[in-house]
N, C-alpha and C positions, 0 to 999 in steps of 0.2 A: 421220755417222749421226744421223738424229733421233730422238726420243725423245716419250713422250706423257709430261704430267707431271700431277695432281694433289693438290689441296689436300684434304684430308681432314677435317676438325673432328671433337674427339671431346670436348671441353670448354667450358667458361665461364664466367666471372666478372661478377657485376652490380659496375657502380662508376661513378663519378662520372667525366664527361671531365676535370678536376683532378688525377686519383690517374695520367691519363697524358699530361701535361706537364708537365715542368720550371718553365716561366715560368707564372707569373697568369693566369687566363681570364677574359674578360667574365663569364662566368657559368659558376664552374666546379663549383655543382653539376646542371649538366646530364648526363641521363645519358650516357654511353657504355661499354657493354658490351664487354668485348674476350673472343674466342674464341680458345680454344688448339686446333692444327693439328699434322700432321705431315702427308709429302707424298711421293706414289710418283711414282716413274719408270718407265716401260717403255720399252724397245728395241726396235725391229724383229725380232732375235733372238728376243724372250722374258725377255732377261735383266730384269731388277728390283733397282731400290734404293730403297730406303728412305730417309727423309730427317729424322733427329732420332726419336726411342722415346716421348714424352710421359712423363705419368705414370700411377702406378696409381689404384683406390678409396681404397685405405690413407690414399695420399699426400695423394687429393682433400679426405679427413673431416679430417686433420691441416690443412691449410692453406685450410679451407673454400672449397674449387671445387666448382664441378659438372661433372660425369662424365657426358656423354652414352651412351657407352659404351666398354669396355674400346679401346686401341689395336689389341692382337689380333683381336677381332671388328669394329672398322673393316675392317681390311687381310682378314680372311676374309671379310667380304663384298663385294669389290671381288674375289672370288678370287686374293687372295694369301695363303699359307701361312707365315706369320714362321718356322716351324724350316726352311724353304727357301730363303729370304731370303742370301744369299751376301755383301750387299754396304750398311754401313749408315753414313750418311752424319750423324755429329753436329756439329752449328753450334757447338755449345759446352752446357757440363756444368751448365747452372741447372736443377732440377728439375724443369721441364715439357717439355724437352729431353732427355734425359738419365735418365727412370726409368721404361723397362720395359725396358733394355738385355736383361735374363732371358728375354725372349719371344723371342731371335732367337738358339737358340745354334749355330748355324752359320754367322752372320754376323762378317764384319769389318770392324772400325768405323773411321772414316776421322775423325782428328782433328786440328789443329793441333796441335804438342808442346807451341807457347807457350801454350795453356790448360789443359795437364795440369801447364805448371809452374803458372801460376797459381792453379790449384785446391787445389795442396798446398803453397805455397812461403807466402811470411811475410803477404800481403794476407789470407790468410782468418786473418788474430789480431785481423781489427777484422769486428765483428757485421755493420757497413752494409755490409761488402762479400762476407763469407759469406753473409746471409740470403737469397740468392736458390739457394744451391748446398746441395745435401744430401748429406752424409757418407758416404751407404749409396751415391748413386749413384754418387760417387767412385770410394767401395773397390770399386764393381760394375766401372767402368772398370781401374780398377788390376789386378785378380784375370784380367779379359780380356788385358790387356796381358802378365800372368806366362803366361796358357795361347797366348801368341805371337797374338793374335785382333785387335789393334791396327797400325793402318799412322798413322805419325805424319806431318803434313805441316810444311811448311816458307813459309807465302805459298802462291804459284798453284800449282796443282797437279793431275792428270788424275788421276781416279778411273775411267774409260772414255771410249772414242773419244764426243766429244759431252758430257760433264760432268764438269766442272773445279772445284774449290774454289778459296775465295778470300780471304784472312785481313783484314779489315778495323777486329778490334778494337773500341774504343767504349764497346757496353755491358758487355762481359766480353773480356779483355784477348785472348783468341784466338779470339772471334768469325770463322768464317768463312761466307759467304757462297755459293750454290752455281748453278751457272750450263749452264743447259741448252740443247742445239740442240733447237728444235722445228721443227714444219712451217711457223709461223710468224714465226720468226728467234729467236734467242736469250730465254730466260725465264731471269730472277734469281728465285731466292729467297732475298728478303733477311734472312728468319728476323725475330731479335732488333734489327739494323742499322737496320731501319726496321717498328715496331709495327703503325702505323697509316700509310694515306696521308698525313693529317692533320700527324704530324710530320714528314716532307722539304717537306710544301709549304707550312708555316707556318714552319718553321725552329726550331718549338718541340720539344724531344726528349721521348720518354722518361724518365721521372727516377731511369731505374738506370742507372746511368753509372759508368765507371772512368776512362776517359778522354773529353774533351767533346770535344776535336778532333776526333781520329778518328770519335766516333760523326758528326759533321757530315761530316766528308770520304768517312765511308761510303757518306754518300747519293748523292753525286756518282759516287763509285765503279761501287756498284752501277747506276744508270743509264746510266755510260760502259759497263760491262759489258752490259749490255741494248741497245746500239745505239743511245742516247740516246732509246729510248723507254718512256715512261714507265708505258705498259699493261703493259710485260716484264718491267714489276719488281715484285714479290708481298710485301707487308706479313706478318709474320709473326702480326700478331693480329688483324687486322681483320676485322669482322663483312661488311664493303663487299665483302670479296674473291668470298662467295658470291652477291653481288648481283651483280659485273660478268663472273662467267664461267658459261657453261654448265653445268646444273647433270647427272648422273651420271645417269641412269634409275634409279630404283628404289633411290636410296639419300636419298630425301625428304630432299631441297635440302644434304644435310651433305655432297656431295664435290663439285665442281665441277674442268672438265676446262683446264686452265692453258695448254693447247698449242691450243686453239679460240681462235680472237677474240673480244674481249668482246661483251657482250649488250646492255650500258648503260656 
């Protein structure tokens, strides 16, 4: 089964390209803006998944982002209806992933279990490693998990004929990565594993890191996962992403179609 897949953008951050690498930059206050995304699937069926919840306004004024517009009113204007939504697929529980879980309550959320121990077990008693995870969106997961709304994964794993999860760790300990058949050949989304282009093809990460390994061997991962090509693998924040894919009709340039070949 193939599947069409889109990137959606519903957020953004002005900041320096410094605030995302790890190592020193020639010149690292040059800008570089990163965009926050989440990402639909469709099936030949009809059926629809969802890929990570973003966050709300609330959240955006609290941690000064900007909010292009709500998640909800993304996915309603690409005619998808979030309280019909069956099937939602979270990379891992850091705030811009993880908090409009509320907008989809007939969905069931597909999570690694080793990030739901991570979110609540002894790593979040140090601030550098909670501040990227919000307490509400936890207990939002936790509260789904008691109403049975939760499917835990374990590593690789099939969420539908055609898209499989893939636990690669790095930036948060149960990072998984999600990997879709298109008409094109397989499309990764590498979410959090890989930010930017920028960071796999520099070898410079990211600098929210839990483990450095892993987030390196992600990159590989994820490209092995892609048929060792490198257009099939989707940065989870990169502004570049809506430059190199076709962009949606009528949703001025914020969604771009993942399962087309790129444009540039």
């Amino acid at each position: 089964m193939t599947w069409e897949a889109y990137a959606i953008r519903y957020g953004r951050h002005e900041r320096t390209a410094q605030s995302n690498h790890l190592l020193p930059l020639p010149d690292p206050h040059e800008a570089m803006p990163l965009d926050y995304y989440v990402w639909l699937l469709r099936g030949p069926d009809g059926r629809e998944i969802v890929v990570d919840t973003g966050f709300d306004a609330e959240l955006a004024e609290k941690r000064g982002r900007k909010l292009s517009r709500s998640v909800g009113d993304c996915l309603t204007a690409m005619g998808t209806d979030p309280t019909k939504v069956r099937d939602v697929i979270v990379t891992h529980l850091h705030y811009d992933h993880a908090g409009s879980l509320d907008i989809f309550p007939a969905a069931r959320f597909h999570l690694q279990e080793r990030e739901m121990h991570f979110a609540v077990g002894r790593n979040m008693c140090f601030h550098a490693i909670r501040m990227p995870f919000e307490a509400a969106h936890v207990i939002a997961m936790v509260r789904a998990l008691y109403a049975d709304r939760v499917e835990f994964h374990d590593g690789d794993a099939e969420v539908a004929p055609g898209v499989t999860v893939h636990r690669v760790g790095g930036h948060s300990d149960g990072l998984q990565v999600v990997r879709v058949e298109t008409a094109r050949g397989p499309v990764v989304i590498a979410s959090d594993a890989m930010h930017f282009y920028a960071n796999a093809l520099s070898g410079n990460p990211f600098p929210i890191i839990y483990d450095l390994g892993a987030m390196a061997a992600g990159w590989r991962t994820a490209k092995k996962l892609a048929g060792g090509d490198d257009s099939r693998v989707i940065p989870g924040h990169d502004p570049a992403v809506r430059d190199r894919f076709p962009p949606v009709p009528g949703q001025n340039g914020e969604v771009v179609a993942l399962h087309l070949p790129p444009v540039g």
